[in-house]
C-alpha positions in Angstrom: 99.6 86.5 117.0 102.4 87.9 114.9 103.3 91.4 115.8 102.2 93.4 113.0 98.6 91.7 113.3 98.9 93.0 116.5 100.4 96.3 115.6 97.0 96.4 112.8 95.0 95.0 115.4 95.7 97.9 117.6 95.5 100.7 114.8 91.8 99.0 114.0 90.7 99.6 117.7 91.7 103.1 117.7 89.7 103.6 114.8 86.8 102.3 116.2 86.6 99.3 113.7 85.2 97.2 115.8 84.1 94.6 113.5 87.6 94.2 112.0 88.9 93.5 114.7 86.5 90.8 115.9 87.3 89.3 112.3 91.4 89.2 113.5 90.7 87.9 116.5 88.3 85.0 114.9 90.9 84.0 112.3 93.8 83.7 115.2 91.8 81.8 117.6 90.8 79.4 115.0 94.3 78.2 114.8 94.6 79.4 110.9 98.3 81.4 112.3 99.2 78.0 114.5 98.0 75.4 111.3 100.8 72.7 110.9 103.5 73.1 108.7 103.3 72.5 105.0 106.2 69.4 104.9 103.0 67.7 107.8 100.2 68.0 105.1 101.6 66.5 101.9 104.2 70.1 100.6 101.2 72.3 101.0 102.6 75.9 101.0 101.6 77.6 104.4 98.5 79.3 102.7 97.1 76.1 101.5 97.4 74.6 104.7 95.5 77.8 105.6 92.9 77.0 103.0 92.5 73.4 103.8 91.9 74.5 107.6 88.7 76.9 106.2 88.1 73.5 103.8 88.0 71.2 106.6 85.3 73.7 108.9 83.0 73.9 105.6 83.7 77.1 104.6 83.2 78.5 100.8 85.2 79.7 98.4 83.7 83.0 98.8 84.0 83.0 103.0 87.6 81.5 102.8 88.2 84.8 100.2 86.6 86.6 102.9 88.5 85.6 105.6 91.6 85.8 104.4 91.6 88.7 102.6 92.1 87.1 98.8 89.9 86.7 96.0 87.8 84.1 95.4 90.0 83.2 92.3 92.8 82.6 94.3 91.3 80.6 96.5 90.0 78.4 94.1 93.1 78.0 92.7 94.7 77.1 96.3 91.8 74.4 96.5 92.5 73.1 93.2 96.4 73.0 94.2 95.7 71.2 97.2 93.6 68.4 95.6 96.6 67.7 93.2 99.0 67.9 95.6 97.2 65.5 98.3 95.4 63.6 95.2 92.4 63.9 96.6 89.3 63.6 94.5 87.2 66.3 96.3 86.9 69.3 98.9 85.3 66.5 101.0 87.5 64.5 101.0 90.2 66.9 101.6 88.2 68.1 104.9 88.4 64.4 105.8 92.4 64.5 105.3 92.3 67.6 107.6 90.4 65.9 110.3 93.0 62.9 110.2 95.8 65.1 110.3 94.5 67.3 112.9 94.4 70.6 110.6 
């Protein structure tokens, strides 16, 4: 966990936000901080390969948003950059990458 989750981490417990920080530890032990680099997955930045990682377990648009704290918008647009960028014709498909890559 990079250090200023951990710093925010820590400030979340003292406040008693007990469900935020479930929701930090969830999103680092999935392996969303430890995903593989983007020059592994086909130039995906680092939050696409993020992205793809949420596409690949099934997630939505609106839980990916959710998750990593960005609009929906955004993340639509990270899908629709990583379908070009891999040339893949779907978010299936794309989930199926993952899986073979190990993402």
């Amino acid at each position: 966990m990079p250090v200023e989750a951990h710093t925010a981490k820590s400030a979340l417990e003292k406040l008693g936000a007990r469900h935020e920080v479930e929701r930090v530890d969830a999103f680092f032990s999935e392996g969303c901080a430890e995903a593989k680099s983007g020059a592994e997955v086909g130039g995906l930045s680092r939050r696409e390969v993020e992205v793809l990682h949420l596409v690949a377990q099934g997630l939505s648009n609106a839980l990916i948003a959710e998750r990593l704290f960005l609009s929906e918008h955004t993340v639509k647009r990270h899908v629709a950059n990583i379908l070009s960028k891999l040339k893949l014709p779907s978010r299936a498909a794309a989930a199926a990458h993952a899986a073979r890559l190990g993402v």
